[in-house]
C-alpha positions in Angstrom: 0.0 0.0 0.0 1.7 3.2 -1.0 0.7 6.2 1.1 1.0 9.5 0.3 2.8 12.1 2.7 5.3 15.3 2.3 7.0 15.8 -1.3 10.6 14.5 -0.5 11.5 16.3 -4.1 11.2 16.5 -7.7 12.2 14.3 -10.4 12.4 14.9 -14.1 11.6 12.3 -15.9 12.7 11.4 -19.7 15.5 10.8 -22.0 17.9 14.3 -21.9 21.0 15.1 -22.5 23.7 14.1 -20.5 21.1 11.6 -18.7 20.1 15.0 -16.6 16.6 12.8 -15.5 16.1 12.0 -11.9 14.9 12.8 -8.4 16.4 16.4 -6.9 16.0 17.6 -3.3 16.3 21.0 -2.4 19.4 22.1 -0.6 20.2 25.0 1.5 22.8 26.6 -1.1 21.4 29.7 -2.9 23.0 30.9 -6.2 21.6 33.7 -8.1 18.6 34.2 -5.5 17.6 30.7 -5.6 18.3 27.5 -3.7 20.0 24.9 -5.7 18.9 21.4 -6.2 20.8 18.6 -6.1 20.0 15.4 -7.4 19.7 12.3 -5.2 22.2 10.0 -7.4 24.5 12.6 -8.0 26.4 14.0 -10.5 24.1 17.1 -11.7 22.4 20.0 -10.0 19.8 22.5 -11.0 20.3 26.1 -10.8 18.1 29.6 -11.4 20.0 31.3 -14.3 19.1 34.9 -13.5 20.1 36.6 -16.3 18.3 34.4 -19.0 15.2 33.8 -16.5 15.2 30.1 -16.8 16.4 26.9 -15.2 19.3 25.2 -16.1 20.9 21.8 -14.9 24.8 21.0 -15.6 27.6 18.8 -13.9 28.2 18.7 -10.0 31.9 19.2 -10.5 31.3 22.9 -11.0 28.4 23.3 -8.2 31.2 25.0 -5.8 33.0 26.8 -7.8 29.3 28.6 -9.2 28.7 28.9 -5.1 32.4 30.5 -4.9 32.0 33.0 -8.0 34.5 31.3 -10.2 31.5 31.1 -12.6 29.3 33.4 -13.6 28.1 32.5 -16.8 24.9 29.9 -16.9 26.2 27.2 -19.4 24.5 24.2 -18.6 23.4 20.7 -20.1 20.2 21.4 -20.9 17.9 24.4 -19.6 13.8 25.0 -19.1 12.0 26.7 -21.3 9.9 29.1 -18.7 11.3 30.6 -15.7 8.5 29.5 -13.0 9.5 30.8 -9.3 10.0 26.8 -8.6 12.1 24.6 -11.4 9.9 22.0 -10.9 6.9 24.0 -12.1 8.8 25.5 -15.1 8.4 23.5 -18.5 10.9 21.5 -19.4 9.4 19.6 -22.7 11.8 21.3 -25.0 14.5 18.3 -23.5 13.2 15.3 -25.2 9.8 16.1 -23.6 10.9 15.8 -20.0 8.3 17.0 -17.7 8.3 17.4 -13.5 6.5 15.2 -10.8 6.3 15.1 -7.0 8.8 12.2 -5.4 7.1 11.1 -2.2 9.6 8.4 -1.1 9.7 5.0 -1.1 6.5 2.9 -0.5 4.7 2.5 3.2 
């Protein structure tokens, strides 16, 4: 019996580039006014690109040094295609139609 509780995090599903699907939970870094999201398997993080008003997802090796200012620029694997206050409410059907759901955890 699965039963429903608090959202753990998101997950994008579908085929992306640079296999940017999965489940992301918020994290208490903030880069450009937003919090970050990490995902749970590791190796990618999303990230509010202020300046082009979107959502962007690239590699976890350069998470700290966008925390640090090294970069400033918003390259990125892949990006949404609305800026939504929440990534997870953004579209992101431009990316092989991915698209955003609620992760609740494992089943009860």
């Amino acid at each position: 019996m699965f039963v429903m509780g608090l959202v753990e995090g998101y997950k994008l599903d579908g085929e992306t580039y640079a296999n940017c699907k999965g489940i992301y939970t918020e994290s208490d870094d903030v880069l450009f006014g937003r919090k970050i999201w990490d995902r749970k398997e590791g190796h990618r993080f999303i990230f509010w690109c202020q300046s082009e008003g979107i959502w962007k997802i690239t590699g976890s090796q350069w998470r700290q040094d966008f925390l640090d200012g090294k970069i400033t620029h918003c390259g990125a694997f892949i990006a949404s295609s609305n800026g939504h206050e929440n990534w997870y409410d953004s579209d992101w059907s431009n990316n092989n139609n991915a698209k955003t759901s609620p992760y609740f955890g494992a089943d009860v």
